[in-house]
C-alpha positions in Angstrom: 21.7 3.6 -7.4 18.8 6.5 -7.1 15.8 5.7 -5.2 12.8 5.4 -8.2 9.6 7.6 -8.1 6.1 6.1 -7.9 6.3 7.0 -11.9 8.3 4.5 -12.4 6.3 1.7 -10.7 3.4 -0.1 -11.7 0.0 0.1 -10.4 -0.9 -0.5 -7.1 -4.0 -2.4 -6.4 -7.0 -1.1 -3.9 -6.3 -4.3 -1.6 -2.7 -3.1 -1.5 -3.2 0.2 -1.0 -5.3 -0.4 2.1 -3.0 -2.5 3.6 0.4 -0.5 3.1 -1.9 3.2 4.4 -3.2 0.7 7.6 0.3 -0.4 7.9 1.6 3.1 7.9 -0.9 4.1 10.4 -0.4 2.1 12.8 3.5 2.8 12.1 3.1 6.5 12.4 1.5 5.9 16.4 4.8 4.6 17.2 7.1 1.5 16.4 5.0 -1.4 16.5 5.7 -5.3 17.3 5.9 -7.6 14.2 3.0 -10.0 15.5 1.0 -7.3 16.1 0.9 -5.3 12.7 0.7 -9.1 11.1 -2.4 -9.5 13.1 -4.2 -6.3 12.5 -3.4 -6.6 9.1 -4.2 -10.0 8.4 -0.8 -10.9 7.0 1.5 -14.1 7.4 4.9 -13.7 7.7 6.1 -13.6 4.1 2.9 -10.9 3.4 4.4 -9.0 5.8 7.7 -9.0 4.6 6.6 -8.5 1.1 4.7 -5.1 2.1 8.0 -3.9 4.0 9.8 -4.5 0.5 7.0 -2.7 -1.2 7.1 0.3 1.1 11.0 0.4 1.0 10.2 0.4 -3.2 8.8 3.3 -3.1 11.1 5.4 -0.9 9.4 5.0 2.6 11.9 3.7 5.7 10.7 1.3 7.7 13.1 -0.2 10.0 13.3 -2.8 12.6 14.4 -1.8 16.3 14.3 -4.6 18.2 11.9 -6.4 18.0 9.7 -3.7 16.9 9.4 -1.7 13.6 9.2 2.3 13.1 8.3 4.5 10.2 11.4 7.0 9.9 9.2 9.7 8.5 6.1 11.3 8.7 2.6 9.7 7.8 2.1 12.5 4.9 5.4 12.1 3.6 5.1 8.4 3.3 1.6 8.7 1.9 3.2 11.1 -0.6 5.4 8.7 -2.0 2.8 5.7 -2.6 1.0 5.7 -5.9 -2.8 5.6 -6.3 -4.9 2.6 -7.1 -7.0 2.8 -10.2 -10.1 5.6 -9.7 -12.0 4.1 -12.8 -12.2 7.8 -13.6 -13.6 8.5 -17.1 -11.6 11.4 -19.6 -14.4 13.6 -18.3 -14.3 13.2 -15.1 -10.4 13.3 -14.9 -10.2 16.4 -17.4 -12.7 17.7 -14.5 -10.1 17.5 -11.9 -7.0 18.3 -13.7 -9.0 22.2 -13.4 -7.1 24.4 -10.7 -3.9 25.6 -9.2 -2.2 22.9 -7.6 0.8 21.2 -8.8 -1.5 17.9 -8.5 -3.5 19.6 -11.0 -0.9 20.5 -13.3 0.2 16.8 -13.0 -2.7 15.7 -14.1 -3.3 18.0 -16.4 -0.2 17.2 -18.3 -0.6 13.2 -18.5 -4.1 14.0 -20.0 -2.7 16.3 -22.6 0.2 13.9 -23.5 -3.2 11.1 -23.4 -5.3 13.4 -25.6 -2.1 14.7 -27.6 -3.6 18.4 -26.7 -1.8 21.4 -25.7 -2.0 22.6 -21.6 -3.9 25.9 -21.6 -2.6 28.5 -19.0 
């Protein structure tokens, strides 16, 4: 089976999202004990288990060795493959940053013209 994109996942919320980039911090210093990412991120056990499950979702290895656990890629790569909690952006203020040369912008730009059934101007 294919690994899914962040497309095809629903939305993540803010209090997630802070926890899974904290999480990934501390993972990208090195391979951290399970007690200790639990405690700096305020997690039980099953919360923590249920973040590892999310980040594995979404494409990004974490894996146990010994009794400590270790990001198998790079902080911006992981970060790359999470999805983005809600901005409570307006149209205006999204059609504002969909403007430039990126392929972020282009991304953008796209879902707001399949959103606003317009044509992307070059």
């Amino acid at each position: 089976m294919s690994a899914k994109t962040t497309d095809d996942k629903s939305p993540i919320t803010r209090d997630r999202a802070v926890r899974v980039c904290k999480m990934l911090t501390l993972l990208s210093d090195g391979p951290q004990r399970r007690e200790t990412l639990i405690k700096k991120l305020k997690l039980n056990e099953r919360g923590f288990y249920r973040e590892l499950e999310f980040l594995r979702s979404h494409g990004i290895a974490v894996d146990p060795d010994g009794n400590r656990y270790h990001l198998l890629c790079d902080l911006d790569s992981a970060l790359a493959k999470l999805p983005v909690p809600d901005l409570k952006l307006n149209i205006r203020e999204a059609l504002l940053l969909a403007k430039g040369p990126t392929s972020a912008h282009r991304k953008l730009q796209t879902h707001l013209n399949q959103l606003l059934g317009t044509k992307q101007s070059d």
